[in-house]
C-alpha positions, 0 to 999 in steps of 0.5 A, spaced: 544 515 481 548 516 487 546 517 495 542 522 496 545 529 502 546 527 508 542 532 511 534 530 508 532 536 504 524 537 507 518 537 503 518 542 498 525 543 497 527 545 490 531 547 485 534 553 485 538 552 478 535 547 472 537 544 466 532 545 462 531 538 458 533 539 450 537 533 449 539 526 450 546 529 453 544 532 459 546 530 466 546 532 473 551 533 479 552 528 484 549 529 490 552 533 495 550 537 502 556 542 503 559 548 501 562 550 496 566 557 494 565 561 488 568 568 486 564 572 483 567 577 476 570 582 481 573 577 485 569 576 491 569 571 493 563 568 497 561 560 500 554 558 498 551 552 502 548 547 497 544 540 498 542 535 492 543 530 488 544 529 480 537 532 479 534 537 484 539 542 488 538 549 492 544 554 493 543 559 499 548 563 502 550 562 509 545 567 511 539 562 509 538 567 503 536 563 497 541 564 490 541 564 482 546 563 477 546 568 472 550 565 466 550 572 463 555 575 467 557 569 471 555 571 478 550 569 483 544 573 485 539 573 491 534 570 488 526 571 489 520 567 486 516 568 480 510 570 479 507 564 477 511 561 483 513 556 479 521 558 477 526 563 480 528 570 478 533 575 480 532 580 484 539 584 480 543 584 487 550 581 487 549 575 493 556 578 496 552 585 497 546 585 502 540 582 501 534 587 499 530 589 504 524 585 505 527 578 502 524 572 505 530 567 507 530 559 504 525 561 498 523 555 494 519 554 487 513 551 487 514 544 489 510 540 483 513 543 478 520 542 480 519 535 482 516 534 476 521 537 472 526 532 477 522 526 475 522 527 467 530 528 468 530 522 471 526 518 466 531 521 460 537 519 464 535 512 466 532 510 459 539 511 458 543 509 463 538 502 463 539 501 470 531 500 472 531 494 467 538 492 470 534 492 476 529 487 473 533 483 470 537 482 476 531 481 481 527 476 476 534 471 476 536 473 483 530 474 488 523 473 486 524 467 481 527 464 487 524 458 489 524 455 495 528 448 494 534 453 493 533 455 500 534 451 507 528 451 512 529 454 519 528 447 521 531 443 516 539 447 516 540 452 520 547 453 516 545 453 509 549 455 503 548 461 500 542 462 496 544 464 488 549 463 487 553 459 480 547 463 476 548 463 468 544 469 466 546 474 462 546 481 465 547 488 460 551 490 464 554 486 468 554 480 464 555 474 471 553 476 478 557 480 483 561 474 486 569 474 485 574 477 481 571 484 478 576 489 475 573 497 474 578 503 470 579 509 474 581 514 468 585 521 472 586 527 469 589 534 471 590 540 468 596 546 467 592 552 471 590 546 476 594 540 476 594 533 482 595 535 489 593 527 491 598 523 488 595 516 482 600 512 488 595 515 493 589 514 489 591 507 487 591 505 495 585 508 496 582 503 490 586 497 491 590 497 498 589 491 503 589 496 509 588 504 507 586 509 511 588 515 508 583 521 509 580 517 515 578 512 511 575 505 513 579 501 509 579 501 501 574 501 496 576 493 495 576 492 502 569 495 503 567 490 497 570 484 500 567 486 507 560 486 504 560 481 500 563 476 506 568 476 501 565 473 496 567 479 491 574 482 490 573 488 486 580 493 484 580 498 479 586 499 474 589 506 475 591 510 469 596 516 472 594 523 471 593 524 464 595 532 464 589 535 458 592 540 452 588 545 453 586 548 461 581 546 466 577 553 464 576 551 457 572 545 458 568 548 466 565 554 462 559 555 466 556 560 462 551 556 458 545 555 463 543 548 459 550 545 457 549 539 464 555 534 463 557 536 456 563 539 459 564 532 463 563 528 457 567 533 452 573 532 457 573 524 458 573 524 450 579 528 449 583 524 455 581 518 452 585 521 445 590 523 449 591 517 453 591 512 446 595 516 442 601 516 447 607 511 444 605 506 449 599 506 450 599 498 446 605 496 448 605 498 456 598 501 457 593 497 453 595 490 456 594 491 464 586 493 461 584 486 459 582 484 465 577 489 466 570 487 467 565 487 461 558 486 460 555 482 453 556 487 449 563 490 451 563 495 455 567 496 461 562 496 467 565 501 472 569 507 468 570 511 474 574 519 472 577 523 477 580 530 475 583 535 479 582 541 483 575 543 485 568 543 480 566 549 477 561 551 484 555 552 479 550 546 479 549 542 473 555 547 469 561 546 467 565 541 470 560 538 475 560 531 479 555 526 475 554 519 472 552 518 465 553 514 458 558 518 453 556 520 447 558 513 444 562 508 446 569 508 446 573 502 444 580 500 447 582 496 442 581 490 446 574 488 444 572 492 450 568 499 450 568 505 455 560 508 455 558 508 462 562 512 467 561 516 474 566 522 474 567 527 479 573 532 482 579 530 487 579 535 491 583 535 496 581 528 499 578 521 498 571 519 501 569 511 499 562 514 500 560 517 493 565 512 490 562 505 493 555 508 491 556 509 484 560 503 484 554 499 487 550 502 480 556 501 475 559 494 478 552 490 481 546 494 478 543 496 485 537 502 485 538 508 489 533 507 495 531 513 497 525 517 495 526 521 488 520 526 490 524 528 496 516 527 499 520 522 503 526 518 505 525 512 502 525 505 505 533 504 507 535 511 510 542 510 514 541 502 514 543 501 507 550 504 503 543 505 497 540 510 501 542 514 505 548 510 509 552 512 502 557 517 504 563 519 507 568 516 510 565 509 512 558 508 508 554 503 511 553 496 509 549 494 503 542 492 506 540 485 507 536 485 500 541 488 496 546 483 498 541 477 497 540 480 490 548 479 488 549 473 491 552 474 498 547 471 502 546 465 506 538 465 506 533 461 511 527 461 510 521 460 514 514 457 513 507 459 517 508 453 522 515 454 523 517 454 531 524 455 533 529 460 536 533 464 530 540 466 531 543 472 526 550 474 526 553 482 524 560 481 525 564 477 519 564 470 522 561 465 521 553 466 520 555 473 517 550 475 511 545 469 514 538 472 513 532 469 515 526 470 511 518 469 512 515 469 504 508 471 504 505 463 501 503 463 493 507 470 492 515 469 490 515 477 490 514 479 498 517 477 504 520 479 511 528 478 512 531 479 518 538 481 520 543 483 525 545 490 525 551 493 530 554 499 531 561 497 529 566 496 523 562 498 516 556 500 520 559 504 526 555 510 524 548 507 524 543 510 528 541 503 532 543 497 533 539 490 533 535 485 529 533 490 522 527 486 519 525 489 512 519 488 508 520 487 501 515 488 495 519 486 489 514 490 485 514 496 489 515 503 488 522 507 491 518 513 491 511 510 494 512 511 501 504 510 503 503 505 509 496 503 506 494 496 505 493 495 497 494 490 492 497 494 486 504 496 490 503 502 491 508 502 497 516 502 498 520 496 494 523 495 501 521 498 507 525 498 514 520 496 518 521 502 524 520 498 531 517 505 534 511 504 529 513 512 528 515 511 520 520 517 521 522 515 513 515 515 510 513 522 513 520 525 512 522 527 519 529 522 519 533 517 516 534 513 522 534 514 529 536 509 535 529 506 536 527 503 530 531 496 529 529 490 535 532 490 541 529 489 548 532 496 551 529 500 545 524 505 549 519 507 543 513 508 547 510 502 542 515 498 542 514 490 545 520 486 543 515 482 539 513 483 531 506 479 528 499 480 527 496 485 533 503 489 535 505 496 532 508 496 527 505 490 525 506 483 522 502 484 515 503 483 508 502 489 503 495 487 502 493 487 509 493 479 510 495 478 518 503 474 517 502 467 521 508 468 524 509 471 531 516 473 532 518 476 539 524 475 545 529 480 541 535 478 545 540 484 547 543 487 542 550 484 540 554 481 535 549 474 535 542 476 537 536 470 537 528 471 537 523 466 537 518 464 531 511 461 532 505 461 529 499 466 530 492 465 533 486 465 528 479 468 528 474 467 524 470 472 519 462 470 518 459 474 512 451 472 512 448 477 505 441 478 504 439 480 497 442 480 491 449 481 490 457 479 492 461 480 498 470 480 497 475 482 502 481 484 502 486 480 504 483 474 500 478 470 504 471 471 503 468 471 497 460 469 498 454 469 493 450 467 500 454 467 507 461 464 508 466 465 512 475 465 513 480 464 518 485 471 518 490 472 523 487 475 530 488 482 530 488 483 523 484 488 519 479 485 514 476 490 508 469 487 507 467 491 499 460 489 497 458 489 490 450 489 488 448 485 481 446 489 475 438 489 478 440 491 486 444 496 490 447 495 496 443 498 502 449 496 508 452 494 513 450 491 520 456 488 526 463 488 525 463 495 528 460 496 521 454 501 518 453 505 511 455 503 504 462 504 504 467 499 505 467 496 512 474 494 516 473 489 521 478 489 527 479 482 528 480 481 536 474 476 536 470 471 531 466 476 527 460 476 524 457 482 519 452 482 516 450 485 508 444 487 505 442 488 497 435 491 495 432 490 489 433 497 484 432 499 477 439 500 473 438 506 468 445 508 463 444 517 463 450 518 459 454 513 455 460 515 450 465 512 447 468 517 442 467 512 436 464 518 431 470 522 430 467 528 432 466 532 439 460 529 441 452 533 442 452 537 447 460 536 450 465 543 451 471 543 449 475 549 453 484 551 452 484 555 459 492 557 459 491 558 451 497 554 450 493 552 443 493 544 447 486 542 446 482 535 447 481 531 440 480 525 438 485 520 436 484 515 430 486 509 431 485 506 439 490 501 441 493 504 447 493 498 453 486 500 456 483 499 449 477 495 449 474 496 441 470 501 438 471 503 431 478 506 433 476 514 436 478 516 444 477 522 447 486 525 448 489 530 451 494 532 448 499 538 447 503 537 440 508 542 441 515 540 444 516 544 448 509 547 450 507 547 458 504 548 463 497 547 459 490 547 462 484 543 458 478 541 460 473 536 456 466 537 459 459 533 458 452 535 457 448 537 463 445 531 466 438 531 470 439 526 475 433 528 478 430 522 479 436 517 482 438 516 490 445 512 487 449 515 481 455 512 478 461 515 473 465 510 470 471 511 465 477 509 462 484 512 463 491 512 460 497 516 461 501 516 455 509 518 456 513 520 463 507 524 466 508 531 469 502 533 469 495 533 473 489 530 472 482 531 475 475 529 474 471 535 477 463 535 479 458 541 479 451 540 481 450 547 478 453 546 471 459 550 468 457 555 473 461 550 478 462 550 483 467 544 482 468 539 486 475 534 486 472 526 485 478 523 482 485 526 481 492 523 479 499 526 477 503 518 475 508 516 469 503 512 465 498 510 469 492 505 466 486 505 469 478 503 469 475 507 474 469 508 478 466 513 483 460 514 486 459 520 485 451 520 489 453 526 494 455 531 489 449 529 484 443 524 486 437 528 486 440 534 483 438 536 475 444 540 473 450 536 474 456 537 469 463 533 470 469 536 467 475 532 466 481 538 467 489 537 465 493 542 467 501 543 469 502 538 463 509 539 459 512 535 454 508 532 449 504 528 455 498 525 453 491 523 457 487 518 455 479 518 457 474 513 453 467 510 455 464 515 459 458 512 462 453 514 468 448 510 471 442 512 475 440 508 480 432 508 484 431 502 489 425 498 488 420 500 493 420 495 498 414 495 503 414 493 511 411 489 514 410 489 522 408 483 526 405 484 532 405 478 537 399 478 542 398 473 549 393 472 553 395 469 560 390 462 562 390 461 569 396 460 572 400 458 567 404 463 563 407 461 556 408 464 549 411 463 543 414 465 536 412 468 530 418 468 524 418 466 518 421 471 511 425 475 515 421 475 522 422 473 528 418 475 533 416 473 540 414 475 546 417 476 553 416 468 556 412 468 562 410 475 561 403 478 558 407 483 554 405 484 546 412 484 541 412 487 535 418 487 530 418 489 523 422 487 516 422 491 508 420 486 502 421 488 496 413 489 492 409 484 490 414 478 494 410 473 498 411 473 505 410 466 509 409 467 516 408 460 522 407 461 529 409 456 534 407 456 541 411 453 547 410 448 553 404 452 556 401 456 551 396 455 544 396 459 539 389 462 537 390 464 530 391 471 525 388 477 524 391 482 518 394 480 512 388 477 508 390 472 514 385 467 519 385 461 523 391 457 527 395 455 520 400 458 515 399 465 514 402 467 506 401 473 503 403 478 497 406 485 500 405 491 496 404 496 501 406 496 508 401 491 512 400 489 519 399 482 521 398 479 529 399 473 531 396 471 538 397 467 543 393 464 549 396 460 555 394 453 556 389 450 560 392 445 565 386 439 565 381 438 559 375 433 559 376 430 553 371 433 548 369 438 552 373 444 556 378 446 559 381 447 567 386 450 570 385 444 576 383 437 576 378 438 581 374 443 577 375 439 571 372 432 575 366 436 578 364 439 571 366 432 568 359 426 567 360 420 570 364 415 565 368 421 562 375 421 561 379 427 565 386 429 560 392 433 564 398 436 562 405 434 564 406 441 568 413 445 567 415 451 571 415 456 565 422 460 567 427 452 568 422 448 565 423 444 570 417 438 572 411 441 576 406 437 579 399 438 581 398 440 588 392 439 591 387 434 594 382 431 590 377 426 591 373 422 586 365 421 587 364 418 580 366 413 576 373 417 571 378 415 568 384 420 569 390 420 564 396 424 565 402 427 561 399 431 555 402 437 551 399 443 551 395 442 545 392 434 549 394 431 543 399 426 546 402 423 552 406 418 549 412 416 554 410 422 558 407 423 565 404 428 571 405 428 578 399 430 583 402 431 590 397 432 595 391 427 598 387 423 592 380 420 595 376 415 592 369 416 595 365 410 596 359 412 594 359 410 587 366 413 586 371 410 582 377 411 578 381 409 572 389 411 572 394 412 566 401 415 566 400 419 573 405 419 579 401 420 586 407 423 591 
């Protein structure tokens, strides 16, 4: 396909005329933003503003007035819309009058329809034309498939040999890759009412010339190629003079047929070529300068390019209309070599490179168009690549890093995670030209980061910006995919210029480049850092949202050679700890736990935590990490994180399950035609698509059976559902999109039957999509008693098919789940305060540490588990025993909860001195007045109860009996193995029968 108009059609922009799809003939104009002269049949004559492509195209007039074609009376009218939005109609005043009164300017048709419409056209011309495959092909020899041992290292060669190159593989077409002498066949032709105003010595020039600039253009086309590919491919092009026609220029620009798009194009190509070979000399003279050109295996000339004279037939798609396609069959040359793929557009009254080269670049190296074929974006490229929107005019910009990898031009450095240097990238044609380093996501061939140094000069003088141009390619991508959300299905660009203002101006349809979006240290984005990683915006990040290892920052002024430094990132470590029954994954891959695990990521990136409970649990949420609810939870990693998940017990019941296997419409299921087009649901026999799972061979199908019916509007209904009973309700299905897709499908929730109303909970509008689907649908339907869904297939067109098997819905009601509150009760003894914990099956409680307050916590256990409880006095505390929970006494507390339960725990400060076998005392005095003669005396080894530093006993004793005083016990006065107490004061032993025995005490 060619470049997209130079000017982007906004959102929504439409055709104004459409070919209608009937044939594998038809094609469509080259894209065009211009104006275009027309005579009307009075011969007035009007200029109309067009803008499109091969597929899509508006006309307007200069006013802003939009325009249709009536090929009736072959003059264009003011167009309005139709009823039904979805096509134009004429509003009968000639476009040369004045336009009625009331007309609105700039009228479109309804946007899905016509891009739809667009996106089935497309299909038909790539099935064709084969240039996907081609595409695939190609990148499967040349860039996935490329392993590393065919590339340097940043550290290892930092003038490596370029990648690629020397590949054997055969390619229809071309049959070798894009690297030295390649020949194309350039056929002209003019006609007697509207013979060549530009010489074939001209256009010769313009192809092969070594130093053209006719028509202000930079060069050749041979010369652009060569400068490209750094001189790696010389392309020329054998040019046969005007071939003048036999019948005029209006016999074969008919526009008075509304469906004929390109059979004029292809009927004039034909007929020249059977002038051409029946020439006298045509095996003599003309034949022999045809052997060189280049074929693919099967014969057929790569390039086959046609110019006729004069201008087109100024009516989109009719008559003689720029456009690229296949002829009918291939045409032999009597040489062994075919022409069947061609590109033919008018001379005119001047030569572009911009069209040429970018058919070219399709025909010769099997390039994709890069730009959005929705028209919902600008595609991945924009100005920066000769395949995007830098393909037109007089000087087309360079061929982007990516594509000159695919054709073998470049030199590629790789880096890896650890790598720790200065890059250095040259933009102009000199040593290091067509160096690209490249960054692969580890484990994965197919996505990677390239850098190129992009200037404002030669073939890129008129780029938007100038500086280092970073890339992030995903081989399995989607052109038309402009999402930015992290995923793991390539829903997203297959190259994307990562835009250094982080305002992504091609995703949101707004620009095709502007002067910040490449690195440079002046660009002045407000985000911008002149650093590219991890936490930067835009950030470092591979598609499925896995931080990159690399740290790139310190883009050097923009110039012809430009450095920026290359060095590992920061890691953070992502801790997941799980109760109950269930798994936890993240996306990017790392955490993976039946229990508690954890992983590195890169610091500051986003990690998706999903939790997915087992068969007999469901999932109750989440807790840290800025996490909470059911959902998935995304963790910004500035830290180490931990989070925490929770799973309770639940009972799992199937409401409705259906396979479709019986072959006819299920009991209690509804089958409705809305748009009574005759297309209904049905049942298919037998199963087989690419979802299929067994079964007897029956699935539900929407399908229209009619060529040519549109605009269909089913419905497939289920039985209404009494999910009265259920917290949690799951819908589960398999999907199957069958042929190139147009229409939309929806799956609807009503929570009050088939009197609705109806609430969207899936909805696609893809080209054969496959699919095992899953969607909680709780908030439309727990707790309700007439829930329905519907599955609604509307705007399909084209024998496109919808495929639903194995309806399943699943209630949920979690188990009850009792709680238990703890309540941790002290008393304070003497002076001494203390405390203690209770824990144990999910509770840990304990109370203020050197406080009289109570604690209390609490937790939920499933009904009937058994709860263990222990208690565990500090330094200067006892614990004295439970109440509650069946439980008694100072030992292990074990209990069945079946209800909610209350249990205490308490606690009492310790004595600091007891005698041993009798009380206890608070100081060594009262513990010897009250002791008998001959008793033992215990003491504690005292500690203060905030620093637990050593405390002595401060007092002064005097001993009038025969005792003996033991220091260092614990709080329980089991032990004092190895320890000791301190008594500071004034120890007096009476001489009146007084007399002591010491053991591990310290007398200051």
């Amino acid at each position: 396909m060619r470049h997209p108009s130079y000017k982007r059609l906004s959102v929504g922009i439409l055709f104004a005329l459409l070919c209608v799809l009937a044939s594998s003939a038809l094609v469509w104009a080259a894209p065009f933003a211009k104006d275009f002269q027309f005579t009307q049949p009075d011969n007035s004559r009007i200029t109309l503003q067009g803008q499109g492509d091969e597929f899509h195209a508006v006309f307007e007039t200069k006013t802003g007035y939009t325009v249709l074609f009536d090929p009736k009376t072959k003059a264009y009218y003011y167009a309005t819309r139709a009823a039904d939005g979805k096509s134009l109609v004429s509003t009968g005043v000639l476009a040369h009058d004045k336009p009625p009164r009331g007309l609105n300017q700039h009228i479109r048709i309804d946007a899905a329809a016509a891009a739809a419409a667009a996106r089935a056209k497309r299909a038909k011309w790539d099935q064709e034309i084969g240039l996907s495959e081609r595409w695939k092909q190609l990148k499967a020899k040349k860039l996935g498939e490329l392993k590393k041992s065919d590339s340097p290292t940043l550290e290892s060669a930092p003038e490596a040999s370029a990648t690629g190159n020397g590949s054997s593989s055969v390619l229809a077409p071309p049959s070798s890759t894009t690297l030295g002498v390649k020949q194309g066949l350039t056929l002209l032709i003019d006609f007697s009412d509207d013979p060549a105003t530009i010489a074939d010595s001209e256009i010769d020039s313009f192809l092969n010339s070594d130093s053209y600039s006719g028509y202000g253009n930079n060069g050749s086309v041979k010369k652009y190629f060569s400068d490209v590919s750094n001189g790696q491919l010389t392309y020329t092009n054998v040019v046969i003079a005007y071939v003048r026609m036999a019948q005029p220029k209006s016999y074969y620009n008919d526009i008075s047929v509304d469906d004929n798009c390109g059979d004029q194009g292809r009927l004039l190509i034909n007929d020249a070529l059977a002038i051409l070979k029946a020439r006298p000399d045509y095996t003599s003279t003309i034949l022999p300068t045809l052997n060189a050109l280049t074929a693919d295996a099967y014969g057929n000339v790569a390039a086959f390019n046609v110019y006729f004279a004069g201008a087109t037939s100024g009516v989109w798609s009719n008559g003689l209309w720029p456009h690229s396609w296949v002829l009918a069959s291939p045409v032999a040359l009597g040489n062994g070599k075919n022409l069947y793929y061609y590109q033919i557009t008018n001379v005119g009254s001047s030569l572009e490179l911009g069209t040429f080269c970018h058919e070219n670049g399709h025909m010769l190296c099997d390039f994709p168009d890069l730009y959005d074929y929705d028209y919902d974006s600008i595609g991945g490229a924009g100005k920066f690549s000769l395949m995007g929107y830098g393909g037109g005019g007089t000087n087309p910009s360079q061929v982007d890093a990516y594509l000159k990898r695919a054709a073998g031009w470049a030199t590629t450095i790789d880096l890896t995670s650890v790598s720790n240097s200065t890059a250095s990238l040259t933009a102009a044609p000199t040593s290091g030209y067509n160096t690209f380093y490249r960054y692969q996501k580890p484990g994965v061939s197919t996505e990677y980061y390239l850098f190129e140094n992009r200037q404002k000069t030669g073939r890129d003088s008129g780029l938007p910006a100038a500086g280092i141009a970073i890339w992030h390619v995903d081989e399995l991508g989607d052109r038309d995919n402009q999402s930015l959300t992290p995923n793991t299905s390539h829903a997203n660009y297959e190259l994307t210029l990562v835009q250094a203002d982080n305002l992504w101006h091609f995703e949101n349809n707004q620009n095709s480049g502007d002067a910040n979006d490449l690195y440079y240290p002046a660009n002045t984005a407000t985000a911008y850092s002149n650093a590219f990683h991890a936490s930067s915006l835009p950030s470092a990040v591979w598609w499925d949202g896995t931080g990159s290892a690399l740290t790139f920052n310190s883009f050097s002024t923009s110039a012809a050679t430009m450095t920026f430094s290359v060095a590992p990132a920061v890691t953070r470590t992502l801790t997941v700890s799980k109760t109950g029954s269930g798994t936890i994954s993240s996306s990017p891959a790392g955490i993976s736990c039946g229990s508690s695990c954890s992983n590195s990521f890169v610091q500051n990136s986003s990690v998706i935590l999903t939790a997915t409970a087992d068969s007999n649990a469901m999932f109750s949420g989440w807790s840290g990490g800025g996490c909470s609810g059911t959902g998935t939870c995304t963790v910004s990693l500035t830290t180490d994180t931990t989070v925490s998940a929770s799973f309770v017990p639940a009972t799992t019941t199937t409401v409705l399950s259906e396979s479709f296997d019986a072959g006819t419409t299920p009991t209690g299921w509804s089958i409705t035609d809305n748009a009574g087009t005759g297309a209904v649901w049905r049942f298919d026999n037998p199963q087989g698509y690419p979802n299929d799972t067994g079964g007897t061979g029956n699935f539900a199908i929407a399908d229209s059976d009619y060529a040519g019916t549109v605009n269909m509007d089913t419905e497939l209904r289920t039985p209404v559902l009494n999910l009265a009973a259920y917290s949690v309700v799951l819908l589960k299905f398999k999907t199957f999109f069958d042929h190139y897709s147009s229409e939309i499908a929806n799956v609807d929730i009503s929570s009050n039957g088939a009197a609705g109303p109806w609430t969207t909970v899936w909805s696609k509008s893809l080209v054969d999509y496959i699919g095992s689907e899953q969607i909680d649908i709780s908030s439309l339907a727990a707790g309700r008693s007439n829930v329905m869904v519907r599955f609604r297939y509307y705007n399909a067109n084209y024998d496109n098919d919808w495929d639903i098997d194995d309806v399943v819905v699943t209630g949920i009601i979690p188990v009850s789940q009792p709680t238990l509150t703890v309540n941790h009760a002290y008393t304070a003894a003497g002076v001494v305060k203390g405390g203690g914990s209770i824990s144990g099956s999910g509770i840990s409680c304990s109370s203020v540490n050197g406080g009289t307050k109570t604690g209390t916590c609490s937790a939920s256990f499933n009904s009937g588990s058994t709860v263990t409880l222990a208690a565990a006095a500090d330094a200067n505390s006892t614990f004295s025993g439970w109440s509650g929970g069946g439980c008694s006494g100072i030992g292990g507390c074990s209990f069945s909860i079946t209800a909610d339960t209350t249990v205490t725990g308490s606690f009492a400060g310790a004595y600091k001195v007891r005698i041993s076998g009798g009380n206890g005392y608070d100081t060594l005095t009262l513990a010897h007045t009250n002791a008998a003669s001959g008793a033992t005396i215990l003491a504690r080894q005292l500690h203060n109860a905030t620093t637990l530093a050593e405390e002595p006993f401060t007092e002064n004793l005097t001993v009038t009996k025969a005792v003996t005083l033991k220091g260092g016990y614990n709080a329980g006065f089991s032990s004092n193995a190895g320890l000791y107490s301190t008594l500071s004061g004034i120890l007096t032993i009476g001489d009146a029968g007084g007399s002591l025995t010491v053991e591990n005490l310290i007398i200051r």
